[in-house]
N, C-alpha and C positions, 0 to 999 in steps of 0.2 A: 448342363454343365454350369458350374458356379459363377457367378461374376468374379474378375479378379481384380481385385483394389491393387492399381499404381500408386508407384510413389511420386511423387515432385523433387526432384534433386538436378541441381545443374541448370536450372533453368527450362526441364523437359520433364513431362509426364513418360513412368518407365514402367512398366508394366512385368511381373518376375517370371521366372522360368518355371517350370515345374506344376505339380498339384498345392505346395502351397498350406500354409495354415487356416483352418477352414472357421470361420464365422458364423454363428448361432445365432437363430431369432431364441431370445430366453423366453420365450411365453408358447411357443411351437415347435420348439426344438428344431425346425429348418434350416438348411445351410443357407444364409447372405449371401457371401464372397468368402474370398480367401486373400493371401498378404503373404507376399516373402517369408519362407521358411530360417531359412538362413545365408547362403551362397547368393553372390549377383552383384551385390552392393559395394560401389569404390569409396568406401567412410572416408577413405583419406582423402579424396578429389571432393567428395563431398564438402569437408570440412575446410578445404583451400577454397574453392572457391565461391564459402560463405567471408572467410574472410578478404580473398581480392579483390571479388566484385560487389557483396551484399556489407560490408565494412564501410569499403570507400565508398559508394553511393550514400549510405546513412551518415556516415562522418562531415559528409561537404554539406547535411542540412543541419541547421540552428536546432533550438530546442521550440522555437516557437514553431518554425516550421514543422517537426517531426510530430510534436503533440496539434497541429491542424490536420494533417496527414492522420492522426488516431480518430479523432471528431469524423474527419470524412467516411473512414473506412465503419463507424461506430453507426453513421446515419444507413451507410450502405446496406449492412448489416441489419439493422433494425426493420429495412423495410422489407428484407427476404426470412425473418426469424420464425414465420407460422412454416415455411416449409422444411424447416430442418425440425418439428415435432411430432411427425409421423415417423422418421426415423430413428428418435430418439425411444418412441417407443418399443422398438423391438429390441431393445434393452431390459425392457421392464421395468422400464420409468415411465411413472402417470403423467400428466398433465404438469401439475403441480412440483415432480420432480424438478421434468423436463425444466419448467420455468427459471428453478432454480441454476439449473444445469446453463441453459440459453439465456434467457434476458439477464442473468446476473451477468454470466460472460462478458456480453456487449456493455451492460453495465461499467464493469469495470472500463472500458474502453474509454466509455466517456467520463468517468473519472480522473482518468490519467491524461484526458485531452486537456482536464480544464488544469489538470498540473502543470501545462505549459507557462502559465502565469506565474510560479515560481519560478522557475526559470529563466534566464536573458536569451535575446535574442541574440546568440552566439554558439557557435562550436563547443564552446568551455562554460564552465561554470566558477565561478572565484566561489571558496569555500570559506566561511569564518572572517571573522577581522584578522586587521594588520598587525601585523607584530614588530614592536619598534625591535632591534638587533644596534642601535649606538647609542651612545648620547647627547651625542646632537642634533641626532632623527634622517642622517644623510644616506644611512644603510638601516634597509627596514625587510619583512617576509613576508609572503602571501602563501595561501595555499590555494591550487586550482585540480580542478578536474577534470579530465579527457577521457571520449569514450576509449574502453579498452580496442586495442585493435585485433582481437578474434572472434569467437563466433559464439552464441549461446546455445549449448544442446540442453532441450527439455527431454527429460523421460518421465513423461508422466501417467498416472495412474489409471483404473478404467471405471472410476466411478464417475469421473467427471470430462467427457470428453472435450467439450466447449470452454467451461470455465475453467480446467484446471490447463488449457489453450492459452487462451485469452489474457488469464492474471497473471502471467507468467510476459505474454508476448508484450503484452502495454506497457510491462514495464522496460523491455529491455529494447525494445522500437524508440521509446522517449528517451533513452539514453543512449541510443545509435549506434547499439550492437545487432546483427541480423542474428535468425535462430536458425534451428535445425530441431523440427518438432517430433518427436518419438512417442507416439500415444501406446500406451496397450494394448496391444492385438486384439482381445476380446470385442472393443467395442469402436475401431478406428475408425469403422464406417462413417460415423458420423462427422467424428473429427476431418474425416476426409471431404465430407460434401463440404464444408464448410470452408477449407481451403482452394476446395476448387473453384468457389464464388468470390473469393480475396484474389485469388493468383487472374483470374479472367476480371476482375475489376479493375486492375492496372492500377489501382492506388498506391499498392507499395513500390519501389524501385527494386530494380534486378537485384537478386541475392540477397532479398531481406528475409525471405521466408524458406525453405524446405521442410518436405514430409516427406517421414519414414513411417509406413502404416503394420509392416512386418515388425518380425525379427529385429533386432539392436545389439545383437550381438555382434561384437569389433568398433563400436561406433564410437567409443573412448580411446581407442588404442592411440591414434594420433592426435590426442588433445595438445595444447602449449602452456606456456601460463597469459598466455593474451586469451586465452578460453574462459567460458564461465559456465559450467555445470549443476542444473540441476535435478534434482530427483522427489519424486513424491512415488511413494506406496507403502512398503514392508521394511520394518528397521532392520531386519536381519539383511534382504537384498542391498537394501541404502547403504548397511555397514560396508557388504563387500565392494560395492562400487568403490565407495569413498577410500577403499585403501588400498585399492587398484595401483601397480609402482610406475603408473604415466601419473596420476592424479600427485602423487605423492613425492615423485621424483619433479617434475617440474611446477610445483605448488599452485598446480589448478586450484582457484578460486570453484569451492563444491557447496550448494545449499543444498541440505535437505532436509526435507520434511513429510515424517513416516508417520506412520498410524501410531495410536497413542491410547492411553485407559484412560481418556478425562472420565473427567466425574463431576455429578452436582450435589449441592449441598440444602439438605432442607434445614432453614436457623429454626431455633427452639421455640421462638416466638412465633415461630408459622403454623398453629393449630389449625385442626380440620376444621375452625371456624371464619379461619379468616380468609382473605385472597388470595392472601400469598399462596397456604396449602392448594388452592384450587389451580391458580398460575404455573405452580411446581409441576403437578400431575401434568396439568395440560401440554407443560413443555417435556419432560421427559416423555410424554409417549408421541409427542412429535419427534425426538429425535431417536426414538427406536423403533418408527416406521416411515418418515421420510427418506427415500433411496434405499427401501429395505432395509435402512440400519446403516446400508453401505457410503458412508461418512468417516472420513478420518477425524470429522470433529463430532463424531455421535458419543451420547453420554452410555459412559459403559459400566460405570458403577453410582451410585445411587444411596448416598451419605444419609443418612436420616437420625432426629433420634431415638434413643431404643425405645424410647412407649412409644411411638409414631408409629413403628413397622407395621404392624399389622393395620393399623389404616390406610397407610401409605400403599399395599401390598395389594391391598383390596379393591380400592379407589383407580390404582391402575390396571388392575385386571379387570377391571369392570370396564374402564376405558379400550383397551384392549381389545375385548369380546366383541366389541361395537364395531372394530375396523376391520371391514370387509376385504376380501383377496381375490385378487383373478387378474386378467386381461387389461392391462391401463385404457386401452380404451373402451372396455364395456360401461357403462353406465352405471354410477354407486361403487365402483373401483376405490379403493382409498391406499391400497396398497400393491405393488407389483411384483416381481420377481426378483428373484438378484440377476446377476448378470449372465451367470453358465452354471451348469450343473457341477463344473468343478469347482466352480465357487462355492455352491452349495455344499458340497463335501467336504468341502475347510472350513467352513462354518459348523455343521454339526460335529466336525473332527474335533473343533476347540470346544464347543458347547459339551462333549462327552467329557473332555478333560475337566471341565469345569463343576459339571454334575459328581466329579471325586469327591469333593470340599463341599458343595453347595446344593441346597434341595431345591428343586426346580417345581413353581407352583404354579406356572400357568406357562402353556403351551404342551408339544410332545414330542418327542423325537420318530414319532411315527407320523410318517405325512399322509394320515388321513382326514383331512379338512375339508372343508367346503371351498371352492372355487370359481367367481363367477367368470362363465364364457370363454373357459379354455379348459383342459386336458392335466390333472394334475400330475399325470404320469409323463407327458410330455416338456413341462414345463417346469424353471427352477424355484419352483412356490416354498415357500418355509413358513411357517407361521413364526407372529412374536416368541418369543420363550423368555421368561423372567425367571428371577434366581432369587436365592434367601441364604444370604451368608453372616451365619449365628455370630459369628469372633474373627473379624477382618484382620486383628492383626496376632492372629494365631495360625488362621486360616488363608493362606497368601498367593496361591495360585489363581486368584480374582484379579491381583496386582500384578501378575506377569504373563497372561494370558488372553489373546482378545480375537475373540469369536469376530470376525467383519460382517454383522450382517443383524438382523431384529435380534439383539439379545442384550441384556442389564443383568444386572446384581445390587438389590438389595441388603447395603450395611448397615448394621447401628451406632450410634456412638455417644459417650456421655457425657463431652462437654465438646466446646470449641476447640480446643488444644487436642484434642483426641482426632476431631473428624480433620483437623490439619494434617494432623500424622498419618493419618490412613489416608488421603487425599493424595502426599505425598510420597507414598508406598507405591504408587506408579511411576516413578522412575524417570519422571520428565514427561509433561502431556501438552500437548498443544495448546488446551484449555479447561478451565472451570467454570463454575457457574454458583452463587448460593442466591438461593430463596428469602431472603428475608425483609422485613419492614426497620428493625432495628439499627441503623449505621454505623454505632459502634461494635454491634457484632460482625457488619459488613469490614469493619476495618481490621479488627484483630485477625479475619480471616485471610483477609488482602495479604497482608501484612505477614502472616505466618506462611501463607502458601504460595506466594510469588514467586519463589527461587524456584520454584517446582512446574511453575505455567505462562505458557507465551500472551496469554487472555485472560481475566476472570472478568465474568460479568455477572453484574449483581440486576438482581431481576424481584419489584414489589411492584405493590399498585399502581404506584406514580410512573415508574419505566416502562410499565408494561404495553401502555400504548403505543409507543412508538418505537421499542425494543426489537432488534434485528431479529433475536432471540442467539442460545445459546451454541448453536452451530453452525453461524453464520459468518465468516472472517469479511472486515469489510476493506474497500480499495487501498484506504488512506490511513490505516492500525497496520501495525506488524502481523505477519501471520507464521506461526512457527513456535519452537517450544523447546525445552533444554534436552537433554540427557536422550533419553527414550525416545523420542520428537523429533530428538534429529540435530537441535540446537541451532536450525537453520531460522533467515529470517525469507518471506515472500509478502512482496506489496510493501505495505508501509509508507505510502504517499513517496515525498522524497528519501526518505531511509532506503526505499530498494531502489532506485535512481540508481544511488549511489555505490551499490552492489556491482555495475555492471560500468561504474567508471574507477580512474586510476587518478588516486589523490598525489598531486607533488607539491614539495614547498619550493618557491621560489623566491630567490633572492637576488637586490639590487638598491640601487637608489629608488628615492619614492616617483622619479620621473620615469625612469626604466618601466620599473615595476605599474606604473599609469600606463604606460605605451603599449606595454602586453596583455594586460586586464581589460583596457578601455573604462577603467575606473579610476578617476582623479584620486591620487592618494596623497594628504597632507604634507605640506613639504615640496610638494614637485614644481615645474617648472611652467608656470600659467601659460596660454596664449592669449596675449594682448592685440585685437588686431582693429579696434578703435571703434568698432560698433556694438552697440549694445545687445547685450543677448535677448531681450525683449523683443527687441526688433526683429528679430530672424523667424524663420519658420523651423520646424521639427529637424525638417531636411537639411537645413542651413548648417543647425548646431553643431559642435565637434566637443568633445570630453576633452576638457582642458583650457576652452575661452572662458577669459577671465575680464572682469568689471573690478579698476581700482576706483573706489569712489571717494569723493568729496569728504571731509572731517565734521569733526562735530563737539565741539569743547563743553564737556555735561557741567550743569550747571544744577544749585542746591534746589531752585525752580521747578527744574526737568523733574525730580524724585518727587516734589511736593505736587505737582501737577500729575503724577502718572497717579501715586497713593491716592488724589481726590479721585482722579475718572473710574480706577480699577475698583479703591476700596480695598487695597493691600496696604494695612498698616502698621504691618511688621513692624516691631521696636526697631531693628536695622536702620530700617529706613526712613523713621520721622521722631525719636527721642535717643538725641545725642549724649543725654544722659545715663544711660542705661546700658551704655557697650563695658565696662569694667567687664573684665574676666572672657570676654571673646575675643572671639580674631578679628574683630575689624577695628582697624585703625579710626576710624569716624562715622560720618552718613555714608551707606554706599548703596546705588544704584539699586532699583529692582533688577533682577534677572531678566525682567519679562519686558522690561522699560528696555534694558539692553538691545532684546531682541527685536523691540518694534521701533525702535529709533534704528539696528540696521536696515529694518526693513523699508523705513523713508531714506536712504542713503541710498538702497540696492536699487528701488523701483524704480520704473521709469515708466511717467504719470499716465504717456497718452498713449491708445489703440494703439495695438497692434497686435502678432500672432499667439501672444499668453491670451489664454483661455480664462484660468481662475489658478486660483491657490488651490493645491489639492491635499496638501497636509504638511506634514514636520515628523520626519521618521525616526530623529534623533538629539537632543541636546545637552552641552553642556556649559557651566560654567567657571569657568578654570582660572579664573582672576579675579577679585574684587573694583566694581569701579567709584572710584570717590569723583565730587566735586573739583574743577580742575583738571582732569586728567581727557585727553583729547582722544575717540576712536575712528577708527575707519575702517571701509569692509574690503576687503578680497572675497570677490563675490564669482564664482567659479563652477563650469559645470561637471558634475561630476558623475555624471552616467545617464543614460537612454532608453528610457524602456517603451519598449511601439507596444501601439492599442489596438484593438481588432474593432470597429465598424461593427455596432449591431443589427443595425439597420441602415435600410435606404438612404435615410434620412437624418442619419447619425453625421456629425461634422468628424473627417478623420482626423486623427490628432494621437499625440502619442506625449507619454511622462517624462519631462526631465529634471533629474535634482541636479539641487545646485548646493554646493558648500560653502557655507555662509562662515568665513573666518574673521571675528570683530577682533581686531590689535588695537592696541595704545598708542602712547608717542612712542616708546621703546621700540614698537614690533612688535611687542606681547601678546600673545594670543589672550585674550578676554573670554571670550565663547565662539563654540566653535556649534554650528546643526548643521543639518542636512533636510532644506526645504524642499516640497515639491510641487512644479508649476505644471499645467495642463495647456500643450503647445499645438495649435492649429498647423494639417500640414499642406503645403503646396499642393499633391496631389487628393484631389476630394473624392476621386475613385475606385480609393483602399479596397480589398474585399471585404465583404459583407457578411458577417458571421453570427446565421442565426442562432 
């Protein structure tokens, strides 16, 4: 009897009733396990209590906290990741797949740990600058972001059981919404080992995680708009999710992101003598036999121009013949299976459509190939098949058709402006790619085919070394693409962050509006409490002690003594003859004299818990200062940001800026920055984050 793959919901592994949907080894056609058919599952208990218990436990952690939490779970992971590739093989992913599959996964993990450093260490996030709302600066706006308070459902696809896990969960863990994970039937098994080593690791808190390994059918019924839904596979299935009248009636926030016809582009400069043609080959037929093809970012048409094709055609069928099939793990493997035999079947289903319009020049729709170390009749082996489509934009079922699995189409085209257009004849793609060394061709194509793809990437000699390559979305880039694509975004450093929080403007005075931010906002109402900020430790500090300091009556000296040390000898500043026709009224001050004459006002000379000057995030100067005229600072803290201990031996200590406001006699603001001191803390204990 089969093993039956439980789910994790509710805090308890549940294991379904019945016989169950059954699970395929693809390379031996053998039953795995099975997964909920349909009947069993309470989506709607599920779904509450992602949000009562897996919400509020993420919501009471920071952002620094939830992104250490991703780093841990990311190490945890890394050290268990050779055992989850045995069973990603029975997928009929190689080694190489898998890699992709797994260590990208975890990858991303630690991507999105180290995004905690964007981040404050708080609940919320302040979004953008302030927005003055009077004129006398006494009522001003902020915008801030809180995680939403419901739950994320992934439904995701079965090419990537790990990764398309993983860059989904890092993102919506660092913004403090728990998920509810819906893998694919076909290939859950893995996705499932993998949660069963997260859920018994105890790193995440109750209700941050559920899996659904079956069936998902009902699993939307009960969404809210505190919900964030998303979807990866088929744009026709994505469409019908997405207009579902729960999604639509309560304006579920829905990303998705479907399979799509990208395409690459060979530039005209790229002759079969130079690199780039060699680079081109070598990546298109990477991306038409890594994951058998089964990539929603695999190149599925193949721009070129029209004297190239038949080099182009040649050069990759030569490449082609070279990659071996069989058993990912036999030895000399280079390629594996797709994922089920029904998969197979939609693939040559599309590939016969395809073969209407286009002549197919290498591979066969007869599967008799060679295959090393398995059963070609047992297993879902396909060979590459490439295509030759004469008149792309006559001949257009290339453009609306997509084989998921080893299959291209070779186009032609005769200038730039043409392979734009056929480029965009797919209808919205995730991504593109062109081949060339020339950058003004790289740009007219950018340029032209943008509106059309969520990626292009340009790929010559120079990029090549260290080029992800053309099917590769990475943690901290949007992933996603318009029309056809889905028009969703995934990842995106903080861009998808933000997907999974709820932006408000608030408004108040600039001390209100300090008190709720924990960000001194100009204008508010200082705390004076008579000891120097220098003096304090990290811990001491509070956002909003303020230092009025001592005055300082600038004198024609000062300007002439700063221009000899610096060597700023701006007309401004040392020939009184020469101001006719500008704005300043006489000599006036360097800016930069301004700023280090506050800085001897602000300082305070001897030892103590400042570490050093760690930089200047912002300045301005909003007044002229002449000779005569007297300034003084309000020297103020204006936010905290803690440091992580990289070592043993690392002194703990954490950043604080200070807002540096230089006034006149008037009160006049002069300049205003935002310097940043590095503050030793009390506790020299911190954790230690290697």
């Amino acid at each position: 009897m089969a093993n039956k793959l439980d789910n994790y919901i509710q805090g308890n592994w549940i294991t379904h009733e019945g016989d169950g949907i059954a699970q395929y080894n693809a390379v031996t056609g053998d039953v795995i396990s099975t997964v909920n058919e349909k009947e069993g599952l309470d989506f709607a208990g599920v779904l509450e209590y992602g949000r009562a218990v897996g919400n509020r436990n993420l919501r009471k952690m920071t952002f620094l906290q939830r992104g250490l939490m991703l780093k841990k779970l990311a190490l945890f992971l890394q050290k268990r990741r050779k055992s989850y590739y045995p069973i990603s093989y029975l997928s009929g992913a190689t080694k190489a797949d898998s890699w992709v599959d797994i260590d990208g996964g975890i990858g991303t993990l630690f991507a999105y740990a180290s995004l905690r450093k964007k981040f404050p260490d708080e609940v919320f996030f302040v979004d953008g600058e302030t927005v003055g709302l009077s004129k006398e600066g006494t009522f001003i706006g902020q915008h801030i972001m809180v995680p939403k308070a419901g739950v994320a459902v992934h439904i995701n696809a079965f090419n990537f059981p790990i990764w398309g896990m993983l860059e989904k969960l890092a993102v919506n863990l660092l913004a403090g919404m728990p998920a509810v994970v819906k893998p694919a039937e076909q290939t859950s098994y893995l996705t499932h080992a993998m949660v069963k080593d997260i859920i018994e690791s105890g790193i995440l808190p109750e209700g941050a995680l559920q899996l659904v390994c079956g069936s998902g059918i009902g699993i939307l019924e009960t969404v809210n708009s505190q919900d964030v839904v998303t979807f990866t596979g088929s744009a026709h299935t994505g469409r019908m999710l997405k207009s579902l009248p729960q999604i639509i009636n309560n304006s579920v926030t829905f990303n998705m992101e479907a399979d799509s016809l990208n395409c690459s582009v060979l530039g005209k400069d790229a002759t079969p003598d130079t690199a780039e043609f060699k680079l081109f080959i070598k990546e298109v037929h990477r991306e038409m036999t890594t994951k058998t093809g089964q990539k929603c970012t695999a190149i599925r048409r193949i721009i070129v121009p029209q004297n190239l094709v038949e080099e182009v055609q040649y050069a990759l069928s030569a490449r082609l013949q070279k990659t071996t099939i069989g058993d990912p793990t036999a030895e000399g493997v280079r390629m594996g299976t797709l994922a089920s035999k029904e998969q197979m079947e939609e693939v040559l289903k599309s590939a016969r459509i395809l073969a209407e319009e286009n002549q197919l020049v290498y591979g066969s729709f007869e599967r008799d190939f060679e295959v090393i170390g398995a059963d070609i009749n047992k297993g879902a082996f396909l060979q590459p098949m490439l295509f030759v489509n004469d008149n792309p934009l006559q001949k257009t079922k290339v453009h609306t058709v997509e084989a998921f699995g080893p299959v291209s189409t070779i186009m032609p085209y005769t200038d730039i402006e043409e392979a734009i257009t056929i480029a965009n004849l797919g209808k919205g793609s995730l991504v593109s790619s062109i081949t060339t060394n020339d950058d003004q061709i790289a740009k007219q194509y950018i340029l032209g085919a943008a509106t059309h793809h969520g990626r292009i990437l340009v790929l010559n000699r120079d990029s090549a070394v260290e080029s992800t390559g053309h099917g590769s979305p990475m943690p901290l880039l949007s992933h996603g693409g318009p029309g056809r694509a889905g028009g969703g975004e995934e990842m995106g450093g903080m861009r998808g962050v933000k997907h999974y929080l709820q932006r408000t403007a608030i408004q108040g005075t600039p001390t209100t509006i300090t008190n709720v931010t924990n960000v001194f906002q100009y204008g508010a109402k200082g705390n004076d409490d008579r000891i120097h900020p220098f003096s304090k430790y990290f811990e001491e500090i509070k956002v909003g002690d303020q230092w009025i300091t001592a005055k300082h009556t600038v004198t024609v000296a000062d300007i002439v003594n700063f221009a000899n040390v610096s060597g700023d000898n701006f007309y401004a500043h040392v020939d009184e003859t020469s101001l006719d026709g500008t704005i300043f009224e006489g000599r006036v001050a360097h800016g930069y004299w301004v700023l280090a004459k506050a800085a001897g006002l602000f300082v305070q000379a001897k030892k103590g818990p400042v570490l050093l000057n760690y930089g200047l995030d912002e300045c301005r100067f909003t007044k002229p200062v002449y000779p005569g005229m007297t300034i003084g600072v309000r020297f103020t803290v204006k936010e905290k940001v803690d440091q992580e201990r990289k070592s043993e031996d690392d002194i703990a200590k954490g950043i604080v800026k200070f807002l540096v406001d230089v006034y006149d006699e008037t009160g006049e603001t002069c300049a205003l920055a935002t310097i940043l001191t590095m503050v030793k803390k009390i506790d020299q204990e911190g954790e230690v984050i290697g």
